[in-house]
N, CA, C and O of each residue as an XYZ file, in Angstrom:
832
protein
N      68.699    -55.663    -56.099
C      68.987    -54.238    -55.890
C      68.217    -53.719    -54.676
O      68.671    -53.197    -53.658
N      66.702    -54.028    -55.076
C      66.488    -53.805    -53.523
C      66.908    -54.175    -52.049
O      66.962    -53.378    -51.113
N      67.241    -55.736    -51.997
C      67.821    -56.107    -50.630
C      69.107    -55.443    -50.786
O      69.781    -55.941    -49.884
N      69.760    -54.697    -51.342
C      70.882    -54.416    -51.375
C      70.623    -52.880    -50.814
O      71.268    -52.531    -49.825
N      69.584    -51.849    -51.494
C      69.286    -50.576    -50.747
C      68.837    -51.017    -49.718
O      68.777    -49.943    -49.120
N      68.412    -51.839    -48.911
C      67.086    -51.764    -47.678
C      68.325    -51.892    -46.699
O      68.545    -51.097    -45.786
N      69.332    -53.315    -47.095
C      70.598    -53.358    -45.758
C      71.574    -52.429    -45.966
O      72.729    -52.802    -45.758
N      71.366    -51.192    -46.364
C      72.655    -49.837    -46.717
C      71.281    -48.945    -45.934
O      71.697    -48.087    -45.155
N      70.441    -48.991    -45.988
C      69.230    -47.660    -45.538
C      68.179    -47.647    -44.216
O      67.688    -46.728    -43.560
N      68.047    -49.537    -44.125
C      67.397    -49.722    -42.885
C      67.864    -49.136    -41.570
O      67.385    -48.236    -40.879
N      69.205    -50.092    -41.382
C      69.673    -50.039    -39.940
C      69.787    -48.307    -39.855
O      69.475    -47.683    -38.841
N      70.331    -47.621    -41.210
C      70.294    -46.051    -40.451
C      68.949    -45.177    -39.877
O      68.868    -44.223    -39.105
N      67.915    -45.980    -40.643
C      66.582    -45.472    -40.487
C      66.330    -45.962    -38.978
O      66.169    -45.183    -38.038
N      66.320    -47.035    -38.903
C      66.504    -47.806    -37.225
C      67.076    -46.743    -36.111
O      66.483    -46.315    -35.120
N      67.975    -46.541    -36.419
C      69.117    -45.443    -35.521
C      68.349    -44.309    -35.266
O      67.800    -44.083    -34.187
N      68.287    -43.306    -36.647
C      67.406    -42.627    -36.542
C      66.119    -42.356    -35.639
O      65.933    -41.256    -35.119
N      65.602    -42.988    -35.549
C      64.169    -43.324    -34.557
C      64.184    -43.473    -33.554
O      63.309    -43.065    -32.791
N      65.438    -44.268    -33.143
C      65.799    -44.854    -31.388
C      66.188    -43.532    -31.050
O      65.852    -42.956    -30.016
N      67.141    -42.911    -32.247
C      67.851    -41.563    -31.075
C      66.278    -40.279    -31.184
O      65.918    -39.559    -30.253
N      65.848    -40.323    -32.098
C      64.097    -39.277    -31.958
C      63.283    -39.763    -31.146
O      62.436    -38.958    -30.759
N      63.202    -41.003    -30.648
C      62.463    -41.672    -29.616
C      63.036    -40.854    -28.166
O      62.399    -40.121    -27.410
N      64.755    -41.364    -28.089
C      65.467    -41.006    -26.598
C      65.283    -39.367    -26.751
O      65.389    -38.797    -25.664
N      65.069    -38.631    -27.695
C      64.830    -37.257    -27.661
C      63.531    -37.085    -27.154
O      63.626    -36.598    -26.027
N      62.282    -37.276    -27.500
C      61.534    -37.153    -27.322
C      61.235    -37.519    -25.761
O      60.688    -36.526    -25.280
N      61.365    -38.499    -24.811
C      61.208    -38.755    -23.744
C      62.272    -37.910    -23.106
O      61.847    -37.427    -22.056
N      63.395    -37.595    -23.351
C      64.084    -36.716    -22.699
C      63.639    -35.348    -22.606
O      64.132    -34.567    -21.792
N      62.378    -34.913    -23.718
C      62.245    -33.486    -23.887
C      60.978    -33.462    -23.020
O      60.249    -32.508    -22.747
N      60.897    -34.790    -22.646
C      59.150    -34.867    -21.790
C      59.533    -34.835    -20.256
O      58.778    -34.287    -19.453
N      60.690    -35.416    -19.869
C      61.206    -35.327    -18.664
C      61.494    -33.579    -18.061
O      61.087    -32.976    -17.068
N      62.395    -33.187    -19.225
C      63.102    -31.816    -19.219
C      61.638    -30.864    -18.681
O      61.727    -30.184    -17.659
N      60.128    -30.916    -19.606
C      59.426    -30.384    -19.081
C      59.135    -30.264    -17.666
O      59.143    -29.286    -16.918
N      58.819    -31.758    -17.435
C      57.523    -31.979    -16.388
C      58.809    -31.511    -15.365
O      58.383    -30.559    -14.711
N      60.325    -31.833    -14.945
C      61.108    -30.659    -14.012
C      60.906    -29.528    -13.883
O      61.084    -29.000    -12.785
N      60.398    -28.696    -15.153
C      60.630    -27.431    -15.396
C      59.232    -26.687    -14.722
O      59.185    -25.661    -14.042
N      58.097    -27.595    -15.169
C      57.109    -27.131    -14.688
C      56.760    -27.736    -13.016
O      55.584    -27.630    -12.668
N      57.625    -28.276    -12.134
C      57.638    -28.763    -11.099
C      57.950    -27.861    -10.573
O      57.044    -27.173    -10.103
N      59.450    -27.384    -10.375
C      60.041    -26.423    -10.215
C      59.574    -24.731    -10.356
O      59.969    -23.841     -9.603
N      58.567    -24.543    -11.606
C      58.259    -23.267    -11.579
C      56.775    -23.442    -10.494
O      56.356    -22.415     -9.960
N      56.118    -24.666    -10.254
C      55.176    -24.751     -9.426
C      55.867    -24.658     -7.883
O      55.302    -24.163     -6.907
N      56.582    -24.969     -7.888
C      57.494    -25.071     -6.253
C      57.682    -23.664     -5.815
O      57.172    -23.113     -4.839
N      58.584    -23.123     -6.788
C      58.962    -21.747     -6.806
C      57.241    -20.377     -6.719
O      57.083    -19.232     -6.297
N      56.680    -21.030     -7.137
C      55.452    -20.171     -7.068
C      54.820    -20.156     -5.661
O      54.414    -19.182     -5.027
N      54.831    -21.522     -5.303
C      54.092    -22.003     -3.981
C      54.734    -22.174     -2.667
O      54.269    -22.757     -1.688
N      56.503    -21.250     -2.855
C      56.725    -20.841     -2.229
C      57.274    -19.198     -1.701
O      57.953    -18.762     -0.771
N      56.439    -18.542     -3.047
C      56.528    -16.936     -3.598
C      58.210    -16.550     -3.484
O      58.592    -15.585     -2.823
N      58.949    -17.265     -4.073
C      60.629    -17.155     -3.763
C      60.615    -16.519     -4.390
O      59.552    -16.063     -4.811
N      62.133    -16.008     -4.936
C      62.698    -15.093     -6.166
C      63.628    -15.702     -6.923
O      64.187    -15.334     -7.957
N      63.767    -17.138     -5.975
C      65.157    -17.966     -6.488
C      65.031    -19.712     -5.685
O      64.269    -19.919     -4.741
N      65.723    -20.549     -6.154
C      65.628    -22.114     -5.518
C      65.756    -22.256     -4.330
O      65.088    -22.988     -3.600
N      67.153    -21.147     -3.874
C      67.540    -21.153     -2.987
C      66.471    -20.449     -1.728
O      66.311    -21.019     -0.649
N      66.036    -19.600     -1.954
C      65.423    -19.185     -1.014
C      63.832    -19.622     -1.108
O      63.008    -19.354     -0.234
N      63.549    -20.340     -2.323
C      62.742    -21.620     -1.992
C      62.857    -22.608     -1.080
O      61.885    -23.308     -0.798
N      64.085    -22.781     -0.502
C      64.216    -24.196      0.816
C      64.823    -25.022     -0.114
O      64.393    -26.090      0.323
N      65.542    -25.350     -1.130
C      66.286    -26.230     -1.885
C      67.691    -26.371     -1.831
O      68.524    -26.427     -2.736
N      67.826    -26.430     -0.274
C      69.398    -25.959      0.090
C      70.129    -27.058      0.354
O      71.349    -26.909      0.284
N      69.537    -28.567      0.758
C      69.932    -29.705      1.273
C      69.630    -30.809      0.200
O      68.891    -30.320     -0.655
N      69.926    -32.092     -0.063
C      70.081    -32.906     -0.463
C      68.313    -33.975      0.076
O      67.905    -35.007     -0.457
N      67.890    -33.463      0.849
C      66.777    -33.886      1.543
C      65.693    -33.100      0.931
O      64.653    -33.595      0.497
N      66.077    -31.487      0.914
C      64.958    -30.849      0.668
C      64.678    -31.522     -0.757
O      63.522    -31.827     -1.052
N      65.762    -31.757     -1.661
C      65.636    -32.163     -2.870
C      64.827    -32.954     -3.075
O      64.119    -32.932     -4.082
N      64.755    -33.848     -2.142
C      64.053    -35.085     -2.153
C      62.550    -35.173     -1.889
O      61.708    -35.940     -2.356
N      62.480    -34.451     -1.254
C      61.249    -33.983     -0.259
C      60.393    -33.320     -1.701
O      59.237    -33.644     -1.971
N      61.137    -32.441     -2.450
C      60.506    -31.667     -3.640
C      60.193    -32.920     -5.029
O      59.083    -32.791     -5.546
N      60.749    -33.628     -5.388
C      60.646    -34.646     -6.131
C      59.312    -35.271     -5.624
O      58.229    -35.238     -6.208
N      59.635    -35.914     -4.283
C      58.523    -36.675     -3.456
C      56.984    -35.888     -3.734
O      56.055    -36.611     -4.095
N      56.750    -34.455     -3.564
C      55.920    -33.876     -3.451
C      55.257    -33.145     -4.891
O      54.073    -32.946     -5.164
N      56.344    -32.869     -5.591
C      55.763    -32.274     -7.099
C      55.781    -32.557     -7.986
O      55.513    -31.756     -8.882
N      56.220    -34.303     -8.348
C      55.958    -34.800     -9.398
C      55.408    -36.574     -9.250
O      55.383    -37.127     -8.151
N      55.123    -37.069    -10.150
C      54.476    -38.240    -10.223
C      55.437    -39.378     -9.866
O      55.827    -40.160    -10.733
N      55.812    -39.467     -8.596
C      56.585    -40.561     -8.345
C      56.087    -41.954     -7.978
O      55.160    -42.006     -7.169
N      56.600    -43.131     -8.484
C      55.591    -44.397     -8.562
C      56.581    -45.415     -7.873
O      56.255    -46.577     -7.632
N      57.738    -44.915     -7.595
C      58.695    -46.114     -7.063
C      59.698    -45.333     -6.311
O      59.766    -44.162     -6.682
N      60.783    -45.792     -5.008
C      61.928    -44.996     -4.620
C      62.587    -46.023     -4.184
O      61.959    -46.991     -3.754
N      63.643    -46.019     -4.201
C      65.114    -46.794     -3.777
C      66.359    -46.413     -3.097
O      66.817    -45.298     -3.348
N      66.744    -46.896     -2.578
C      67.734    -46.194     -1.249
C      69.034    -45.555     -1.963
O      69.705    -44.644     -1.478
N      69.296    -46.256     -3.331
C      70.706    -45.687     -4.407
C      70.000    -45.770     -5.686
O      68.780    -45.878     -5.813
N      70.949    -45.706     -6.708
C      70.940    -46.341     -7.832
C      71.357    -47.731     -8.499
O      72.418    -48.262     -8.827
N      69.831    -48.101     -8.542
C      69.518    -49.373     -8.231
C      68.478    -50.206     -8.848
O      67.509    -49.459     -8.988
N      68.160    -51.493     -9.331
C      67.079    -51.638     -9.873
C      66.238    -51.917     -8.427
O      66.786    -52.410     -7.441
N      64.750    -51.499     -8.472
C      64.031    -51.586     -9.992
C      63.842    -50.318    -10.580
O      63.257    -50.135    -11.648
N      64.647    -48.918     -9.442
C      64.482    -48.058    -10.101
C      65.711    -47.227    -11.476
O      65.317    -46.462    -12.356
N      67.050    -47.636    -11.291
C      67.830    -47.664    -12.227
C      68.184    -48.781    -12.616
O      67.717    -49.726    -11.980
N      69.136    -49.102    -13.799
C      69.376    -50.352    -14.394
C      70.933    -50.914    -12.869
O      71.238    -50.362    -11.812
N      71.380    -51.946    -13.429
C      72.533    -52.203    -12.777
C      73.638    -51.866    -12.969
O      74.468    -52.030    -12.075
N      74.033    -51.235    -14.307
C      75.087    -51.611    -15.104
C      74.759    -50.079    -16.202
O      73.640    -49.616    -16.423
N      75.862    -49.629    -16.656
C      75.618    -48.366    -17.405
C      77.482    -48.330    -18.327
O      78.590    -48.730    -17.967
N      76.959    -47.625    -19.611
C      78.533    -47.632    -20.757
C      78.561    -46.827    -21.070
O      77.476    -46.377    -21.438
N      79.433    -46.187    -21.170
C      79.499    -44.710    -22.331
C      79.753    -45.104    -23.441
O      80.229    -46.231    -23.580
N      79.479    -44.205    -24.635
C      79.275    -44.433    -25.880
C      80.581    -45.123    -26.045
O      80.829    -45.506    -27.188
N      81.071    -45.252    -25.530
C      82.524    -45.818    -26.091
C      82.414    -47.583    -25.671
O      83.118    -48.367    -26.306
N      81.753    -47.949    -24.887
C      81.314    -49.395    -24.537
C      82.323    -49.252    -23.426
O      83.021    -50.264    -23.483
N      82.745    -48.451    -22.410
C      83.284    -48.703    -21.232
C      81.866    -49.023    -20.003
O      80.674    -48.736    -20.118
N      82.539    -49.658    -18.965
C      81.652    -49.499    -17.856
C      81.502    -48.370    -17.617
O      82.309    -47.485    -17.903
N      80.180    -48.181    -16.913
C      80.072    -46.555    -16.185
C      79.559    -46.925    -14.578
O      78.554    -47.616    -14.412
N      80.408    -46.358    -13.337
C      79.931    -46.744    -12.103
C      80.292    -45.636    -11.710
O      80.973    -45.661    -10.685
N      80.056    -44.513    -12.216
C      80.397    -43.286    -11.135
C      79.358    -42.757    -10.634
O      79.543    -41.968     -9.707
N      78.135    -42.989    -11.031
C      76.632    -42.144    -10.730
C      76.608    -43.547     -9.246
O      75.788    -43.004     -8.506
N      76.931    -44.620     -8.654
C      76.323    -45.492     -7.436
C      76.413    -44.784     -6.713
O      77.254    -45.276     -5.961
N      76.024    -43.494     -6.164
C      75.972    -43.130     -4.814
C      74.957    -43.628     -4.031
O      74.063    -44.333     -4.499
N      75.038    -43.276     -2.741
C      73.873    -44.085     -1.818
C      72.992    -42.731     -1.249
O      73.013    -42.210     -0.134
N      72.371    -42.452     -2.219
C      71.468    -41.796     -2.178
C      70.024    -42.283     -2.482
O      69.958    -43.464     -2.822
N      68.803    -41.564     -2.419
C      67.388    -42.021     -3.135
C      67.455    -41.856     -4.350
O      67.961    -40.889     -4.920
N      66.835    -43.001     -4.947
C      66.343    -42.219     -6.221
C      64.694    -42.743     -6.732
O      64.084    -43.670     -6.201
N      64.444    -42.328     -7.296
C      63.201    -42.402     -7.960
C      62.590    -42.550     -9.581
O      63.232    -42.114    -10.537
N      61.202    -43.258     -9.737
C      60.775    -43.744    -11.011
C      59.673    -43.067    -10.932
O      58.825    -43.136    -10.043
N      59.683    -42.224    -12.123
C      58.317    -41.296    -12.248
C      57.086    -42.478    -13.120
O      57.272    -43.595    -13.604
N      56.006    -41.731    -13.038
C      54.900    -42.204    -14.038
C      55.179    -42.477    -15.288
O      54.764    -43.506    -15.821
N      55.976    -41.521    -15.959
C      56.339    -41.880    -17.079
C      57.197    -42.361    -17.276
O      57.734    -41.986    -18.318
N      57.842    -43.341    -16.584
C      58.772    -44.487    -16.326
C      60.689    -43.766    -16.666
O      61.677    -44.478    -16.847
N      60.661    -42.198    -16.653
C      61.907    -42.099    -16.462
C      62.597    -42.233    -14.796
O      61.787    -42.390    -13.883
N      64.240    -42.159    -14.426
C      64.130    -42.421    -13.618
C      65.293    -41.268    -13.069
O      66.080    -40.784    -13.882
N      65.326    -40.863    -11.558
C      65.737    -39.421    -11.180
C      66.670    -39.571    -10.099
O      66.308    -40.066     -9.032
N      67.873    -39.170    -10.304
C      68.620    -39.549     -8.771
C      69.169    -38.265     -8.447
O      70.144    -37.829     -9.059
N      68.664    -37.700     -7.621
C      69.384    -36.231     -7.304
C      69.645    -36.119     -6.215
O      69.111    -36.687     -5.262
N      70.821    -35.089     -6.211
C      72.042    -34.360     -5.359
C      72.177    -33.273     -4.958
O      72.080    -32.481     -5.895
N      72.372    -32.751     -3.943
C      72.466    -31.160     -3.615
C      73.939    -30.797     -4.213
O      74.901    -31.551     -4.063
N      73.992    -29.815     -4.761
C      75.721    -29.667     -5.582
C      75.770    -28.082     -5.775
O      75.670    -27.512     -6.862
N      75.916    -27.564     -4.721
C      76.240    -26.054     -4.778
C      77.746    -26.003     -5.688
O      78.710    -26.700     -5.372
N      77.747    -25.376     -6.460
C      78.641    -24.716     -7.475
C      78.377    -23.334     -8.476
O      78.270    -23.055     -9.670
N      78.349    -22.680     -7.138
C      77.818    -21.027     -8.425
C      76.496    -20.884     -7.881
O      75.995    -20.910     -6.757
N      76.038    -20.697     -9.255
C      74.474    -20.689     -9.368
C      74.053    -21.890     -9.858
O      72.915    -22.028    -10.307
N      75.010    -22.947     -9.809
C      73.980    -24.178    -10.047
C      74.255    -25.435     -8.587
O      75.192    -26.147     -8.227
N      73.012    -25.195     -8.159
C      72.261    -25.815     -7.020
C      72.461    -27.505     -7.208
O      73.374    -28.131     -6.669
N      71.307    -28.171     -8.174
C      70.894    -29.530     -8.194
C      71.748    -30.082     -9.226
O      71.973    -29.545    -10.310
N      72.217    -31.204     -8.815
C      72.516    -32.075     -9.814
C      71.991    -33.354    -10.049
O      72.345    -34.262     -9.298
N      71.006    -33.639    -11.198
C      70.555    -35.260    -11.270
C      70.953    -35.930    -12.325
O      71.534    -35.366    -13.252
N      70.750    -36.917    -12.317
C      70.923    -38.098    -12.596
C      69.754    -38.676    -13.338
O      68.821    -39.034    -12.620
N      69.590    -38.871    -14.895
C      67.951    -38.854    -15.051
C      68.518    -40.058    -16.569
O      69.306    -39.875    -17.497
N      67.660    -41.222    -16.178
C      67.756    -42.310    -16.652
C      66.009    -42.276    -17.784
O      65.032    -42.624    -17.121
N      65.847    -42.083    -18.562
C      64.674    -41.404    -19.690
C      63.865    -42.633    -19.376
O      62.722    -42.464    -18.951
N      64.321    -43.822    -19.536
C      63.593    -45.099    -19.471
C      63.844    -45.976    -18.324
O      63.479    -47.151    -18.381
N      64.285    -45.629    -17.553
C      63.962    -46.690    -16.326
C      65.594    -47.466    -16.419
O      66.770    -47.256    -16.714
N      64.907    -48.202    -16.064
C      65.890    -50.355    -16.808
C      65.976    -50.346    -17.562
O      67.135    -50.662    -17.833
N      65.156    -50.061    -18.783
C      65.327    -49.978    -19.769
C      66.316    -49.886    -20.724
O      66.763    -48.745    -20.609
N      67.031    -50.591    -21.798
C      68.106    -50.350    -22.390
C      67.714    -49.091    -23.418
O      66.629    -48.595    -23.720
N      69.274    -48.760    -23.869
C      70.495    -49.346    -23.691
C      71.449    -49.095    -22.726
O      72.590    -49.556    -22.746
N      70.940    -48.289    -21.789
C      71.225    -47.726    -20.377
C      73.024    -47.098    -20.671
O      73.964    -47.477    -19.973
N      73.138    -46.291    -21.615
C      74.463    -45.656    -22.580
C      74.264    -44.419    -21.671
O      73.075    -44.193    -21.446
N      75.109    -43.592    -21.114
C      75.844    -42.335    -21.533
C      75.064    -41.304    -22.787
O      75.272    -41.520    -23.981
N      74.514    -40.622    -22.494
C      74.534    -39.695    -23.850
C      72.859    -40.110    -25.020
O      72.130    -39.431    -25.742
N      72.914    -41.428    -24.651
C      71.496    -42.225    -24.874
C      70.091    -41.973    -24.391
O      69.106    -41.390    -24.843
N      70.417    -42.716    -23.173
C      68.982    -42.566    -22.269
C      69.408    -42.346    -20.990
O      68.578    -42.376    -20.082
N      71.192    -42.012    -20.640
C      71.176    -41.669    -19.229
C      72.016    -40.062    -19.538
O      72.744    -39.723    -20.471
N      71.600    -39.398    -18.461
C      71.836    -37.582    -18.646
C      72.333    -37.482    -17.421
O      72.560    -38.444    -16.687
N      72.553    -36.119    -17.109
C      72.736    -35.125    -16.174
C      72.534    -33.826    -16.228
O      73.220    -33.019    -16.854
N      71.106    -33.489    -15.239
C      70.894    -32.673    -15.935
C      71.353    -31.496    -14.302
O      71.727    -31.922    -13.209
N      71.185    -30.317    -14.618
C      71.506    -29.333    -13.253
C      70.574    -28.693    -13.121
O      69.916    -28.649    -14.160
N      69.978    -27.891    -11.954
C      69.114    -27.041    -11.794
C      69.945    -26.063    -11.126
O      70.838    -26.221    -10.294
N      69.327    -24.709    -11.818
C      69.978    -23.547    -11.545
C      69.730    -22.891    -10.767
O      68.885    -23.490    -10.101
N      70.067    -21.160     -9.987
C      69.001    -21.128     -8.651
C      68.278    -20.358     -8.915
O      67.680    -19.853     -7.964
N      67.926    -19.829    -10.403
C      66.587    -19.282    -10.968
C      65.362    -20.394    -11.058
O      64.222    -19.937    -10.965
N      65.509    -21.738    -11.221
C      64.498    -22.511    -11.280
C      64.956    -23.077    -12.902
O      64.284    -24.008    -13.347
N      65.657    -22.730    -13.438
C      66.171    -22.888    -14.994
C      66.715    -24.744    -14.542
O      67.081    -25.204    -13.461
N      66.538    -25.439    -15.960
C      66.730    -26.590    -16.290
C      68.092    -27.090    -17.315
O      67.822    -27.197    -18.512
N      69.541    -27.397    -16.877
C      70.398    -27.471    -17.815
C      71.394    -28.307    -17.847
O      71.209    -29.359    -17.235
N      72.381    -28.166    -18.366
C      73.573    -29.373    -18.406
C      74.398    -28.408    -17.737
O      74.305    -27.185    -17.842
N      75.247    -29.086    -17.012
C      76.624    -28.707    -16.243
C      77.238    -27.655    -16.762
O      77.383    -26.573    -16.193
N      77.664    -27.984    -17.997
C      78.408    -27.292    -18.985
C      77.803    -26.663    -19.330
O      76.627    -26.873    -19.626
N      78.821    -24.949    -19.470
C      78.282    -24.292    -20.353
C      79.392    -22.639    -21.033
O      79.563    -21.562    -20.461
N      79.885    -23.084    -22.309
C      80.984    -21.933    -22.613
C      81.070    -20.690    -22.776
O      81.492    -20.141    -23.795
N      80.622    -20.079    -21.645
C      80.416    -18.388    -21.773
C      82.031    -18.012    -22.521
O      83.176    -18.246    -22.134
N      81.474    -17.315    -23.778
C      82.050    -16.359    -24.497
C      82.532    -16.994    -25.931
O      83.151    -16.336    -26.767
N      82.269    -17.958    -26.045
C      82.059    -19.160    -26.862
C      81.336    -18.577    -28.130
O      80.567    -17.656    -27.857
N      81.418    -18.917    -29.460
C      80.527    -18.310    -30.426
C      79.537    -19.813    -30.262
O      79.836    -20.841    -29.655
N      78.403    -19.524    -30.965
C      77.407    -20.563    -30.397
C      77.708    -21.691    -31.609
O      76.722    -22.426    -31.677
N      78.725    -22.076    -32.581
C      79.006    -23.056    -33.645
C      80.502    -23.727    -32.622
O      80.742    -24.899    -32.911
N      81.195    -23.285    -31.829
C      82.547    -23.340    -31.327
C      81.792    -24.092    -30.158
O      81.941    -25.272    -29.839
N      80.907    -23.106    -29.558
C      80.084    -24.185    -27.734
C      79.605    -25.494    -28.343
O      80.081    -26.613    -28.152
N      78.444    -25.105    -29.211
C      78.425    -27.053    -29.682
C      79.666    -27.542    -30.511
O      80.447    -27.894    -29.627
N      80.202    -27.730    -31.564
C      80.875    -27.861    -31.630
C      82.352    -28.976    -30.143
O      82.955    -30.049    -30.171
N      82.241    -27.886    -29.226
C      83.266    -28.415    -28.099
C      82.374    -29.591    -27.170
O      82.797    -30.711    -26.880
N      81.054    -29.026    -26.799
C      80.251    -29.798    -26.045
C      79.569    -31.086    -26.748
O      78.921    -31.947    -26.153
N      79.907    -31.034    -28.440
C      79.499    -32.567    -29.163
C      80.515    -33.114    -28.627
O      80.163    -34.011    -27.861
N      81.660    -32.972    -28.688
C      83.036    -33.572    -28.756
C      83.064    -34.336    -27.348
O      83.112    -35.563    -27.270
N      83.021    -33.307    -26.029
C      82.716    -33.388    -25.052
C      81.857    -35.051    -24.330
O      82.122    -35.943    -23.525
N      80.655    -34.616    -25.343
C      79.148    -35.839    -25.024
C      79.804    -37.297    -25.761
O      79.469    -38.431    -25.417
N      80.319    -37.133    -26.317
C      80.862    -38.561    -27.771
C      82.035    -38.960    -27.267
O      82.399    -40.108    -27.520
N      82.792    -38.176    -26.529
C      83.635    -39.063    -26.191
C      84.467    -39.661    -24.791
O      85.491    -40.269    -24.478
N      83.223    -39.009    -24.188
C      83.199    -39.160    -22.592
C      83.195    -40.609    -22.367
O      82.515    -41.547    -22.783
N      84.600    -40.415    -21.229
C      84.942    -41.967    -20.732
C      85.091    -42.206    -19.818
O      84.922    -43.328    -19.340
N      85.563    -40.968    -19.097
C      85.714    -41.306    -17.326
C      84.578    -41.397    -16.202
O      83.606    -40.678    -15.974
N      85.058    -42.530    -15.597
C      83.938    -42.211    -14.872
C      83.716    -41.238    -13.694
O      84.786    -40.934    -13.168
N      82.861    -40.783    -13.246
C      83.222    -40.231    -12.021
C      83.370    -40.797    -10.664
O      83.004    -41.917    -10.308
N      84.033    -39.759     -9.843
C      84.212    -40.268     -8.404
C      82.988    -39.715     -7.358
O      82.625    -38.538     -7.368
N      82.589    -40.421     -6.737
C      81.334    -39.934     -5.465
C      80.715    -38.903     -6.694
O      80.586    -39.081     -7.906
N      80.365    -37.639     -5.723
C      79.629    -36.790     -6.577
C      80.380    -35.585     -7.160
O      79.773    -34.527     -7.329
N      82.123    -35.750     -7.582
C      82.867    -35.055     -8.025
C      82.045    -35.099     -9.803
O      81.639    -35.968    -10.575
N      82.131    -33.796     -9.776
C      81.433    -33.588    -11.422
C      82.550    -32.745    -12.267
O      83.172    -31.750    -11.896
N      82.616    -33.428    -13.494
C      83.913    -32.906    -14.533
C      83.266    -31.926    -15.636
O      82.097    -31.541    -15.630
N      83.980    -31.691    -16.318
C      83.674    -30.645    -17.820
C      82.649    -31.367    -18.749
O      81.885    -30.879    -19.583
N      82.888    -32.960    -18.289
C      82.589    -33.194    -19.508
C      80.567    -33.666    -19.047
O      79.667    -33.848    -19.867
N      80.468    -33.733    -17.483
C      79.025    -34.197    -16.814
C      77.977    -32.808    -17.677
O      78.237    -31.605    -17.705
N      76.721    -33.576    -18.330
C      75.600    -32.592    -18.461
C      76.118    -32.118    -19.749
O      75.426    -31.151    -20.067
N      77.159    -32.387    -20.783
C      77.695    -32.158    -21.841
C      76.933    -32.409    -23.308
O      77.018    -31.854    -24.404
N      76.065    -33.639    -22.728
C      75.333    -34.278    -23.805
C      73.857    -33.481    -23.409
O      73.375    -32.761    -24.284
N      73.513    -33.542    -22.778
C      71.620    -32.799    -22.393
C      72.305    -31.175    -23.022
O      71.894    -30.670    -24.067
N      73.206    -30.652    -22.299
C      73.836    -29.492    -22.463
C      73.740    -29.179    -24.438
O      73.097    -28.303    -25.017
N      74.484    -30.077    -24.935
C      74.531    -30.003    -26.182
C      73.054    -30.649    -26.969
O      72.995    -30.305    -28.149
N      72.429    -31.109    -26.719
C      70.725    -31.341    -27.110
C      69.969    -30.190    -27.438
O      69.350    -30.006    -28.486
N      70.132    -28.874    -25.760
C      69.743    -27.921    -25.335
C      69.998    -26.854    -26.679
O      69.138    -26.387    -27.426
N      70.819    -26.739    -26.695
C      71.358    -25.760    -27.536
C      71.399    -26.585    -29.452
O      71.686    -25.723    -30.283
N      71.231    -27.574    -29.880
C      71.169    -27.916    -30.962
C      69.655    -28.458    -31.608
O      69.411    -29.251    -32.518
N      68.837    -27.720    -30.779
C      67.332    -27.551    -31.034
C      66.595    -29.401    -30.612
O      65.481    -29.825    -30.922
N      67.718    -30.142    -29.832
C      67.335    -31.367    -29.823
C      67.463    -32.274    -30.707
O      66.720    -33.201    -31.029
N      68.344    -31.981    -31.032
C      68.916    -32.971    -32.341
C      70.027    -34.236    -31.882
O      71.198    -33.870    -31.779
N      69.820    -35.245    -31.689
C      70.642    -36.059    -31.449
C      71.707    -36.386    -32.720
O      71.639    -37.575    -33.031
N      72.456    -35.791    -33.347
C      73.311    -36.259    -34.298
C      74.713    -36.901    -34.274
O      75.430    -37.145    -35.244
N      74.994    -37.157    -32.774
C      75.906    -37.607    -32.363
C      75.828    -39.298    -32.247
O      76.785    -39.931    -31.801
């Protein structure tokens, strides 16, 4: 009876932990941006990103380079600073994030590939791998997208103004779980930043 509860209760307990683990390093990343960014924004007495100097794809870089703990950089996404190879939850390939851009491996071994992506009020778009190389290098797992806004705010792409807040998650679980396409260059869809997006708003609950 017991080996019979432990292989019905383990592997979910297993699951459990990996996805409170990928939460937890994702909620450590989400900071140390947030407090980068409100240090940038201070130390350059702005009112906004934009008129911080965060207007180019360089400056981006230049701000990463300078306000947070960077330990490695690479000309794309690439090992040793991204993995080679990436799936969405669905076990498809994922090759839409290879642009030939920099990217970077912080101290705390997540890893950061960002983009200048004017759309609105949202400025930055990255690319943020929680663990490096590290598996299981999934979609929705340990690889995100997250946006920076041009208040200095930290978020997912997505987001359903006018939405009751059970209907926005609700659409944006659906969204994160069953994302398959990949993207093209740095064309970004409904469904990019869907999963961090839906984290954000479900107090960090990975239940997907």
């Amino acid at each position: 009876i017991i080996g019979v509860v432990s292989a019905m209760t383990v592997p979910s307990l297993m699951q459990n932990y990996q996805r409170q683990s990928y939460v937890v390093q994702l909620h450590k990343v989400y900071n140390e941006l947030s407090q980068a960014l409100l240090r940038y924004q201070t130390d350059k007495n702005a009112v906004n990103i934009t008129e911080a100097g965060l207007n180019s794809t360089a400056a981006v870089q230049s701000f990463i380079e300078n306000y947070m703990k960077v330990v490695a950089k690479c000309d794309k996404l690439q090992s040793p600073c991204f993995s080679d190879s990436y799936k969405t939850m669905g076990g498809n390939s994922f090759t839409g994030h290879n642009v030939d851009t920099k990217t970077y491996v912080l101290a705390s071994g997540a890893a950061l590939r960002p983009l200048y992506s004017l759309q609105g009020n949202k400025i930055i778009n990255i690319g943020v791998d929680i663990n490096g190389q590290k598996g299981p290098n999934i979609l929705g797992r340990d690889f995100f997208d997250f946006v920076i806004n041009d208040d200095g705010s930290v978020g997912g792409l997505q987001s359903l103004h006018g939405s009751s807040m059970d209907s926005e998650l609700a659409t944006l679980k659906t969204h994160c779980s069953s994302y398959e396409k990949p993207l093209a260059s740095q064309q970004l869809t409904e469904n990019d930043g869907a999963c961090f997006n839906y984290l954000l708003k479900n107090n960090w609950e990975m239940d997907y």
